[in-house]
TIPAGU-183414 format. One record per residue: residue number from 1; x, y, z of N, C-alpha, C, O, CB in turn. Coordinates in Angstrom, 1 decimal, padded with zeros to 4 digits, always signed. Glycine has a CB too. Layout:
// TIPAGU-183414
[NUM,[X,Y,Z],[X,Y,Z],[X,Y,Z],[X,Y,Z],[X,Y,Z]]
...
// end
This chain:
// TIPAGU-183414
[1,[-052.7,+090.6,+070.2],[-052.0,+090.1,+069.0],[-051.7,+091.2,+068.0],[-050.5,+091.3,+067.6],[-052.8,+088.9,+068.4]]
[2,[-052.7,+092.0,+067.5],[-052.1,+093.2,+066.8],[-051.2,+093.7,+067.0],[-050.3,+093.9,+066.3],[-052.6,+094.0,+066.8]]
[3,[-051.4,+094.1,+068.7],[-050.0,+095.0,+069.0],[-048.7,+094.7,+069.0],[-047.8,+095.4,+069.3],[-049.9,+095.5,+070.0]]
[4,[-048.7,+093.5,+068.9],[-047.4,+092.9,+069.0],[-046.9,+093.0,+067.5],[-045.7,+093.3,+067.3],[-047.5,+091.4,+069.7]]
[5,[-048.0,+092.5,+066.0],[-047.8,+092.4,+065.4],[-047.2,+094.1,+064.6],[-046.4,+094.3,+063.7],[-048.6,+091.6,+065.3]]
[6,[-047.9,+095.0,+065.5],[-047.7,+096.2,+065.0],[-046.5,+096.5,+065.1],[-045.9,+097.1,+064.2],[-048.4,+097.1,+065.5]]
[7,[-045.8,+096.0,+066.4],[-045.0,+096.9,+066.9],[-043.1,+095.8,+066.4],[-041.9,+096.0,+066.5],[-045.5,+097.2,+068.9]]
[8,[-044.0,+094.7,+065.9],[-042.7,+093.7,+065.0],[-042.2,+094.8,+064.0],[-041.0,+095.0,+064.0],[-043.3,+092.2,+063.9]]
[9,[-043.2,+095.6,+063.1],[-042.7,+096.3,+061.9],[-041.3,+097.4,+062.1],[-040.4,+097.6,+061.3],[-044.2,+097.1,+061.3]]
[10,[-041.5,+098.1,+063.4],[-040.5,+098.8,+063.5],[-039.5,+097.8,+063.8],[-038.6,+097.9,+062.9],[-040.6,+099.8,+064.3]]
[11,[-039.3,+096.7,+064.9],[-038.1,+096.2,+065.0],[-037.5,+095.5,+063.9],[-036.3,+095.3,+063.9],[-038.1,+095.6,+065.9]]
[12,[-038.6,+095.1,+063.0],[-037.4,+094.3,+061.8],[-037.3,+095.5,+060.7],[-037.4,+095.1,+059.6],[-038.0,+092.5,+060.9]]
[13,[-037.2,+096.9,+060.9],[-036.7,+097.8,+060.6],[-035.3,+098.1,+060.6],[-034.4,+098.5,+059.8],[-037.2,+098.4,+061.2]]
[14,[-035.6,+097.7,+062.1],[-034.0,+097.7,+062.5],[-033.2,+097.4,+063.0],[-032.3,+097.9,+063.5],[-033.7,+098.3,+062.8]]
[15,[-033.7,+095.7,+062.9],[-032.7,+094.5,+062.1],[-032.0,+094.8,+060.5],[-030.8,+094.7,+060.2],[-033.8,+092.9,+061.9]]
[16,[-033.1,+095.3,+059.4],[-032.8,+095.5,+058.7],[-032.0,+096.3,+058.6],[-031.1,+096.0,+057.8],[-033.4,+095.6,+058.3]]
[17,[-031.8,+098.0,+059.5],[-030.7,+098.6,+059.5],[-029.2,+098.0,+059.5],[-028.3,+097.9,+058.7],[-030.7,+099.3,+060.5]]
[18,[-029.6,+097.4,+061.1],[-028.4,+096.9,+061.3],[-027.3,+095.6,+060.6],[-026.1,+095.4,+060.6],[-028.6,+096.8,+062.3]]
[19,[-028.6,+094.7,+059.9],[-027.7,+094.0,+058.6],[-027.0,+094.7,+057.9],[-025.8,+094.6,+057.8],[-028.3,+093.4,+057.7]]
[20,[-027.8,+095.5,+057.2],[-027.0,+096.6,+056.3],[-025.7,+097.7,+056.6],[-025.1,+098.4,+055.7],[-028.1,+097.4,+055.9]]
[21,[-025.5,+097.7,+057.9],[-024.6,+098.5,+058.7],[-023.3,+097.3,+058.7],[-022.1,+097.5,+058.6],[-025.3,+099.0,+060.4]]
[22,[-024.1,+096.1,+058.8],[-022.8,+095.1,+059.6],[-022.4,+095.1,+057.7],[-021.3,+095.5,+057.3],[-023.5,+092.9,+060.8]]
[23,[-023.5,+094.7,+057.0],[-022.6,+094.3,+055.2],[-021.6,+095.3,+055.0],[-020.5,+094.9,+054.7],[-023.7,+094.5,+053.6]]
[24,[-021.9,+097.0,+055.4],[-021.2,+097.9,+055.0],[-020.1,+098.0,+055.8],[-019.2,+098.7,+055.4],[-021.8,+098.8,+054.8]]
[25,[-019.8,+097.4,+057.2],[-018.5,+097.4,+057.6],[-017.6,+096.5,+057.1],[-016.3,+096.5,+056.9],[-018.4,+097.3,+058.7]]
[26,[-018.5,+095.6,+056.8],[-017.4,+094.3,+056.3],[-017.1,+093.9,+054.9],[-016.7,+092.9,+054.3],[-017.7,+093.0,+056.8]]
[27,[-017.5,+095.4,+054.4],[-017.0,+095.7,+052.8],[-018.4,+094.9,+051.9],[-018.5,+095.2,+050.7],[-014.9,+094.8,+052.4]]
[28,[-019.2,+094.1,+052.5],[-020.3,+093.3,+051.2],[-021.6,+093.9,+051.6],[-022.5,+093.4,+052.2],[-020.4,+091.4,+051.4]]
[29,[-021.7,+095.4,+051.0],[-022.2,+095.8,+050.3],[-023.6,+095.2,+049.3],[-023.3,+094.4,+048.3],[-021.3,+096.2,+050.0]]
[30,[-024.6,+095.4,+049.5],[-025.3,+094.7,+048.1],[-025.3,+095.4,+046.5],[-025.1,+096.6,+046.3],[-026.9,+094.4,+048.3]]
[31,[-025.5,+094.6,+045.9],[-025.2,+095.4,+044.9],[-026.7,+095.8,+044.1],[-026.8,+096.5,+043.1],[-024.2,+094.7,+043.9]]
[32,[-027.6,+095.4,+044.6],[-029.0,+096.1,+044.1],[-029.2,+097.2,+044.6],[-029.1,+097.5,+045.8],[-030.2,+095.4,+044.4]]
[33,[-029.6,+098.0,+043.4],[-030.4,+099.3,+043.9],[-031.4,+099.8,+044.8],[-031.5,+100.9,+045.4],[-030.8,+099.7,+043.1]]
[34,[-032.2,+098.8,+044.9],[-033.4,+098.5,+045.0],[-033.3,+098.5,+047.2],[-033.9,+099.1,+048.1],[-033.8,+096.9,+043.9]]
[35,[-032.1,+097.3,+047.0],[-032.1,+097.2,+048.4],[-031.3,+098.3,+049.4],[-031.6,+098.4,+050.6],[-031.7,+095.9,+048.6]]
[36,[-030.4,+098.9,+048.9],[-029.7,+100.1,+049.2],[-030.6,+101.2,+049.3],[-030.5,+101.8,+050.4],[-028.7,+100.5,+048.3]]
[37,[-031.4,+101.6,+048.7],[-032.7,+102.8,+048.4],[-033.3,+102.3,+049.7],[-033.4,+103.2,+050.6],[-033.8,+102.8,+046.8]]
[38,[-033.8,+100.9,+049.9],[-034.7,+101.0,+050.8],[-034.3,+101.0,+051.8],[-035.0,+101.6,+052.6],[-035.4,+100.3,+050.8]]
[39,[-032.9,+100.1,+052.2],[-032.3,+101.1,+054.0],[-031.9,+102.2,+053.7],[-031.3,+102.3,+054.8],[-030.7,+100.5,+055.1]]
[40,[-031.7,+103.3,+053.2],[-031.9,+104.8,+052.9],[-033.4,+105.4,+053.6],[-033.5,+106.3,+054.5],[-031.9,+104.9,+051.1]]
[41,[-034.1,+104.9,+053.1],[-036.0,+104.8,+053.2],[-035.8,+104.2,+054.8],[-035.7,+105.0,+055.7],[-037.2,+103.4,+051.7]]
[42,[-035.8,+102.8,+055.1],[-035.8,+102.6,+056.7],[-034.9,+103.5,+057.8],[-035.5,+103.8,+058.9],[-035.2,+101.3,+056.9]]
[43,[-033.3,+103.9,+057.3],[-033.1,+104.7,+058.1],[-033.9,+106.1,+058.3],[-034.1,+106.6,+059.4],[-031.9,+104.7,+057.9]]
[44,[-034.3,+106.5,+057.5],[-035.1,+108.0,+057.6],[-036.0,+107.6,+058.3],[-035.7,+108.0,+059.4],[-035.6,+108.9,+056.1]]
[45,[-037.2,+107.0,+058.4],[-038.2,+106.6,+058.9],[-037.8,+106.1,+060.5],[-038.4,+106.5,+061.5],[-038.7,+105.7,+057.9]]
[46,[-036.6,+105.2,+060.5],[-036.6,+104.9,+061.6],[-035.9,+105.8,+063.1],[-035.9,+105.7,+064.4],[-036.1,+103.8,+061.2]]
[47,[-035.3,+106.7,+062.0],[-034.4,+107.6,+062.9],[-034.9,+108.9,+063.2],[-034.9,+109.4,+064.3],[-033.0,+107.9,+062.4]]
[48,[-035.4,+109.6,+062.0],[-035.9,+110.7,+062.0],[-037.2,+111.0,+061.8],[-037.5,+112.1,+062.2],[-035.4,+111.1,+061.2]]
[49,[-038.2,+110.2,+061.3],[-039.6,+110.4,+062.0],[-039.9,+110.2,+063.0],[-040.5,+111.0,+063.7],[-040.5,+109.9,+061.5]]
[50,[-039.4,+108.5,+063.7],[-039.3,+108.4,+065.8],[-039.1,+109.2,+066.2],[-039.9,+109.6,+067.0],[-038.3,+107.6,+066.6]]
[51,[-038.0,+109.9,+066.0],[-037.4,+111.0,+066.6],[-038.7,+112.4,+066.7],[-038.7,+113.0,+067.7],[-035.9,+111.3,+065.5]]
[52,[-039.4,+112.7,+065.8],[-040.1,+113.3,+065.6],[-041.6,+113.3,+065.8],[-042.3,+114.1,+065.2],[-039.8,+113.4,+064.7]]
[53,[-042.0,+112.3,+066.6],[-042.9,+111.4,+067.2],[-042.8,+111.6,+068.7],[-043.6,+111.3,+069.5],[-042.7,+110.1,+066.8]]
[54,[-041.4,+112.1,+069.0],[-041.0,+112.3,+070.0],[-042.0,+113.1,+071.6],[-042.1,+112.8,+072.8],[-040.0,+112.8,+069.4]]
[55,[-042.3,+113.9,+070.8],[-042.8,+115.0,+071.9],[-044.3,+115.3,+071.2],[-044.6,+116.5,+071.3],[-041.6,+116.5,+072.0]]
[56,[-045.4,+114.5,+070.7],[-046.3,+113.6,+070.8],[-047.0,+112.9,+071.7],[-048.1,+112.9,+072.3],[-046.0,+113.0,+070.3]]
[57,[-045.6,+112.0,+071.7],[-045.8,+110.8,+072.2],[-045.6,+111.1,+074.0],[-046.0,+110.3,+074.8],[-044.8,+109.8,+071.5]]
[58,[-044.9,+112.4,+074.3],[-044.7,+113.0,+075.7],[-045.9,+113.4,+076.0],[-046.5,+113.2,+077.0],[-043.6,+114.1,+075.9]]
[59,[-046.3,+114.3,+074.7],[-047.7,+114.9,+075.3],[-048.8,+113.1,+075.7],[-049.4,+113.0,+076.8],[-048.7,+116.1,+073.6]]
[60,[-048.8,+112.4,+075.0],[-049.6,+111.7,+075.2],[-049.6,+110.8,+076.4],[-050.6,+110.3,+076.9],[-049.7,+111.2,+074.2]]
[61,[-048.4,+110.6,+076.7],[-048.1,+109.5,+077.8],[-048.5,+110.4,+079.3],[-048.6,+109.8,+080.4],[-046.1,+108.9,+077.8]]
[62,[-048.6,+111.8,+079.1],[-048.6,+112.8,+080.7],[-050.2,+111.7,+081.4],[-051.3,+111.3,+081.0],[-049.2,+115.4,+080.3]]
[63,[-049.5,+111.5,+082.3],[-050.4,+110.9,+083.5],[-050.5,+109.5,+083.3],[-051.4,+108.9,+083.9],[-052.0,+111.5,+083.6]]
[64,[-049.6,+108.9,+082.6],[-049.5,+107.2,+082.4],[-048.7,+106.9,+083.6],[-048.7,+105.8,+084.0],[-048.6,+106.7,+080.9]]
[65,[-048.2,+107.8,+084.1],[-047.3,+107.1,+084.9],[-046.0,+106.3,+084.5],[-045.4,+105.3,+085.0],[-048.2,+106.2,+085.3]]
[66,[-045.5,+107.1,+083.2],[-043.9,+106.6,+082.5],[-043.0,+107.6,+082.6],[-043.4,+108.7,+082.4],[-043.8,+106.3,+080.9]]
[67,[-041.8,+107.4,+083.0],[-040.9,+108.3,+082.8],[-041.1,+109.0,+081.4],[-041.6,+108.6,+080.3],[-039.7,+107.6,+082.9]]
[68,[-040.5,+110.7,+081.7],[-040.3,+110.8,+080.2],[-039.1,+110.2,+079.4],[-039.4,+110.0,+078.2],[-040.3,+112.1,+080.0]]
[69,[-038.0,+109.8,+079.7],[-036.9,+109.2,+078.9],[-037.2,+107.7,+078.4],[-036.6,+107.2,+077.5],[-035.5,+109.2,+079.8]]
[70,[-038.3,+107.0,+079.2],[-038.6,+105.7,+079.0],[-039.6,+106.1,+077.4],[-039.5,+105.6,+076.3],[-039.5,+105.1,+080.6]]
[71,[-040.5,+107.1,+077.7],[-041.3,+107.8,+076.7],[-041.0,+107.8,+075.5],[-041.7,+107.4,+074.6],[-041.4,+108.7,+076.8]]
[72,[-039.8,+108.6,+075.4],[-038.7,+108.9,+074.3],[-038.3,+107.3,+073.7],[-038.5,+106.7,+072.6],[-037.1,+109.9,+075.1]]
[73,[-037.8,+107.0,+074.7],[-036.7,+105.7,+074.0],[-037.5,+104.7,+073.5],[-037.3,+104.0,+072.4],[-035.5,+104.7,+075.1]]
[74,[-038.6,+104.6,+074.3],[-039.9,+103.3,+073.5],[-040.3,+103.7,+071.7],[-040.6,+103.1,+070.7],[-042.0,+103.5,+074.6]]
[75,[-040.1,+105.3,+072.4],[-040.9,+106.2,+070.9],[-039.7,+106.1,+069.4],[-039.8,+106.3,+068.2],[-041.2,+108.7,+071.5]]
[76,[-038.6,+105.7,+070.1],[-037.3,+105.8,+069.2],[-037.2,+104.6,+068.8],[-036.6,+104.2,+067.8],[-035.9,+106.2,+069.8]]
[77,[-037.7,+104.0,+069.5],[-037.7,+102.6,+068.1],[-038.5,+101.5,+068.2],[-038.2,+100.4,+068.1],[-036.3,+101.7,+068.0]]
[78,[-040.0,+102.3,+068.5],[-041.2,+101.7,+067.9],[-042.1,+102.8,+067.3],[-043.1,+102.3,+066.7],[-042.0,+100.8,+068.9]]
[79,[-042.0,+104.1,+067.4],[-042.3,+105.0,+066.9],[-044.4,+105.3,+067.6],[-044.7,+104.9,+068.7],[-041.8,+104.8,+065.1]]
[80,[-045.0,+105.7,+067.0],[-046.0,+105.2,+067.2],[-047.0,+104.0,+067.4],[-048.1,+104.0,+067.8],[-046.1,+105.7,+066.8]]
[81,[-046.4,+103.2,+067.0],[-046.7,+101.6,+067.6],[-046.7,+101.4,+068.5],[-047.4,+100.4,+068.8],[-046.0,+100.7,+067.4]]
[82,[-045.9,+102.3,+069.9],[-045.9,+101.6,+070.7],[-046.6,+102.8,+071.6],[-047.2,+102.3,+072.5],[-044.5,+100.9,+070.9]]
[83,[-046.5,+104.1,+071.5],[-047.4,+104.7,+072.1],[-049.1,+105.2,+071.7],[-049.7,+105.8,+072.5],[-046.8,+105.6,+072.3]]
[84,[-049.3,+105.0,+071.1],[-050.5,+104.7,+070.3],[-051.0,+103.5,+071.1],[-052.1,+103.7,+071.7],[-050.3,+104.5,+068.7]]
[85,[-050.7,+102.5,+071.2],[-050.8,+101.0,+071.6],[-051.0,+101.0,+072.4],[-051.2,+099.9,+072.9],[-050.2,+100.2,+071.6]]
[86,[-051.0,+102.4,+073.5],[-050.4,+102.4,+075.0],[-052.0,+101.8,+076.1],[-052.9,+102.6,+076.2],[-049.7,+104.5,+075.6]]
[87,[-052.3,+100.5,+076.8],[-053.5,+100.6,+077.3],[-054.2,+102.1,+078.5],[-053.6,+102.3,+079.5],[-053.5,+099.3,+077.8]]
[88,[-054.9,+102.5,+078.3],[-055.7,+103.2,+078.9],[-055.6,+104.7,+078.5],[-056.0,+105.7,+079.2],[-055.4,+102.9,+080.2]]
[89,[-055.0,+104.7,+077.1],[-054.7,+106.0,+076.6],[-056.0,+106.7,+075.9],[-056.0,+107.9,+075.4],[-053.6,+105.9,+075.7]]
[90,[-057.0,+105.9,+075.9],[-058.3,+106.3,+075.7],[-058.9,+107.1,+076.4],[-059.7,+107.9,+075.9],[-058.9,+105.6,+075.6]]
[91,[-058.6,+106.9,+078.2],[-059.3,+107.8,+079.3],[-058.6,+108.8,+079.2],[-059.1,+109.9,+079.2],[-059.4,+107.4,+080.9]]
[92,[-056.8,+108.7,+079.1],[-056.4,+110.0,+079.4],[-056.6,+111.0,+078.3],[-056.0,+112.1,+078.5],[-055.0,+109.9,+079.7]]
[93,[-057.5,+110.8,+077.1],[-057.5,+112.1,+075.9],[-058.9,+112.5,+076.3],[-059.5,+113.4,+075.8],[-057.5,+111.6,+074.0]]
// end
């Protein structure tokens, strides 16, 4: 149940992106500051620290038995939630 719950936080991340992607194509914009700053704050986090988590999360998965591109893309948009989370990653450290 944690992990599931952990690994909700990134995806309504980026639900949240992508609301904010769909408002800004179709011109409605919000007009709070508050909420613009913070998909500013979600995209960085969601794009560019995953991203950066990246090869981590390679080192850590060696001998799981995952592809590395499976590695990457899990790591790209659940970031450490979802490799951290990984079962049996305790024997392999």
């Amino acid at each position: 149940m944690k992990t599931t719950v952990l690994r909700a936080v990134p995806v309504l991340g980026w639900l949240y992106l992508a609301c904010g992607a769909l408002a800004a194509a179709t011109g409605r914009i919000p007009e709070s500051q508050i909420l613009r700053t913070v998909w500013w704050i979600d995209a960085f986090l969601s794009v560019v620290v995953h991203a950066a988590q990246i090869p981590a999360a390679l080192r850590a998965a060696e001998g799981a038995g995952r592809g590395r591109l499976e590695t990457a893309v899990l790591t790209q948009i659940f970031g450490l939630t979802w490799w951290r989370t990984q079962p049996g990653k305790e024997e392999r450290q």
